[in-house]
C-alpha positions as CSV (number, residue, x, y, z in Angstrom):
1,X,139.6,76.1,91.6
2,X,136.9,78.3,92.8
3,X,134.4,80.1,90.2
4,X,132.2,83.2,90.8
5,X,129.1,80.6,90.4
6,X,129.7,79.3,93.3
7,X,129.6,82.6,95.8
8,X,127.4,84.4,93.2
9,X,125.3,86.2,96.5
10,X,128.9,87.8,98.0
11,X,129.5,87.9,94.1
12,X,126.4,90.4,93.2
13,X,127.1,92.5,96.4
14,X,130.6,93.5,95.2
15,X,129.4,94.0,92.1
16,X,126.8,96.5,92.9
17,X,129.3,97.6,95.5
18,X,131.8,99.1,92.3
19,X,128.8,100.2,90.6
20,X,127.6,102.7,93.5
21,X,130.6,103.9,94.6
22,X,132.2,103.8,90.9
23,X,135.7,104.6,91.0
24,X,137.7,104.5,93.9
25,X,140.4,106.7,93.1
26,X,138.0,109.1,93.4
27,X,138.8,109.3,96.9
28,X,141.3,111.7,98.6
29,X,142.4,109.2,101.2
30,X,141.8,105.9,102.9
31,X,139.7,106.5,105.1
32,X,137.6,108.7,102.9
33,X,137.1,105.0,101.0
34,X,136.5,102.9,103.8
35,X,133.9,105.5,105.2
36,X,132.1,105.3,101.7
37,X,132.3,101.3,101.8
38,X,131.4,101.6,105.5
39,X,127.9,103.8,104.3
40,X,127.0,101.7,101.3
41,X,127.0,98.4,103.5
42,X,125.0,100.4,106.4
43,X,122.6,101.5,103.4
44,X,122.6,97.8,101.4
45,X,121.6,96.2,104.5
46,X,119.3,98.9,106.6
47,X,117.6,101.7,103.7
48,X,117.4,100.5,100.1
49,X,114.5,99.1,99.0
50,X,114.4,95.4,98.4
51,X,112.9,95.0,94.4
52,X,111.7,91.4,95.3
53,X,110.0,92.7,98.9
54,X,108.7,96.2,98.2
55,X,110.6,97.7,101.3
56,X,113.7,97.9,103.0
57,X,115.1,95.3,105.0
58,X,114.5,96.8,108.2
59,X,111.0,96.7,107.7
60,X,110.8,93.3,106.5
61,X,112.3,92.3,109.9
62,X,110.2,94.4,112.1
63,X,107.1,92.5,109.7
64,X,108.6,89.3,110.2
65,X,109.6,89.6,114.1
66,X,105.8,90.7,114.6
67,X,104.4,87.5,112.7
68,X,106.8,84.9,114.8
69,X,105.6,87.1,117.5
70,X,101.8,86.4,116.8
71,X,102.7,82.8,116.2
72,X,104.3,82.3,119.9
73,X,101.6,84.0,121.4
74,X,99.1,81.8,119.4
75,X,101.1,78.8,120.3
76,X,101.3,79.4,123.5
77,X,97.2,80.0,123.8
78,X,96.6,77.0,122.1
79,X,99.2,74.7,124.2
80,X,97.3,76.1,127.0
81,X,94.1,75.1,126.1
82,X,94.9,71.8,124.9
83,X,96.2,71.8,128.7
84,X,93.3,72.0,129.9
85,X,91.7,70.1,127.6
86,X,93.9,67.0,129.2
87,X,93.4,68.0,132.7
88,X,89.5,67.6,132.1
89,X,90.3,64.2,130.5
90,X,92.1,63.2,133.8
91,X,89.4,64.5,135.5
92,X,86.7,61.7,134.1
């Protein structure tokens, strides 16, 4: 038997889910509800602001993207130059 404990992340997203769009009989038709659920995911997961990170997910990403970015680029300096590093070696 399954428990809420155990999917407590898709658990807190409903949750919030009822709470923001409140009543669904509020709605005049189907679609009218599925828009609305539509919306709210496109806002949960693109516009609100994150408590933990300050910002909204989308610029958390772009930050994050840009730092693994950084590190490739570092990387890929550094590989090089321990490159040459070993081609001097050969060389003696």
């Amino acid at each position: 038997k399954s428990s809420p404990w155990e999917n407590w992340l898709q658990e807190w997203f409903y949750w919030k889910l009822k709470l923001e769009i409140w009543d669904l009989n509020r709605f005049n038709s189907l679609e009218e509800a599925i828009s609305e659920v539509y919306w709210y995911i496109y806002y949960y997961n693109n516009s609100r602001i994150h408590t933990a990170i300050k910002m909204t997910p989308v610029e958390f990403r772009k930050i994050e993207q840009e730092k693994i970015k950084n590190n490739e680029k570092y990387f890929k300096n550094r590989n090089e130059k321990i490159k040459k590093i070993v081609e001097n070696i050969k060389k003696i």
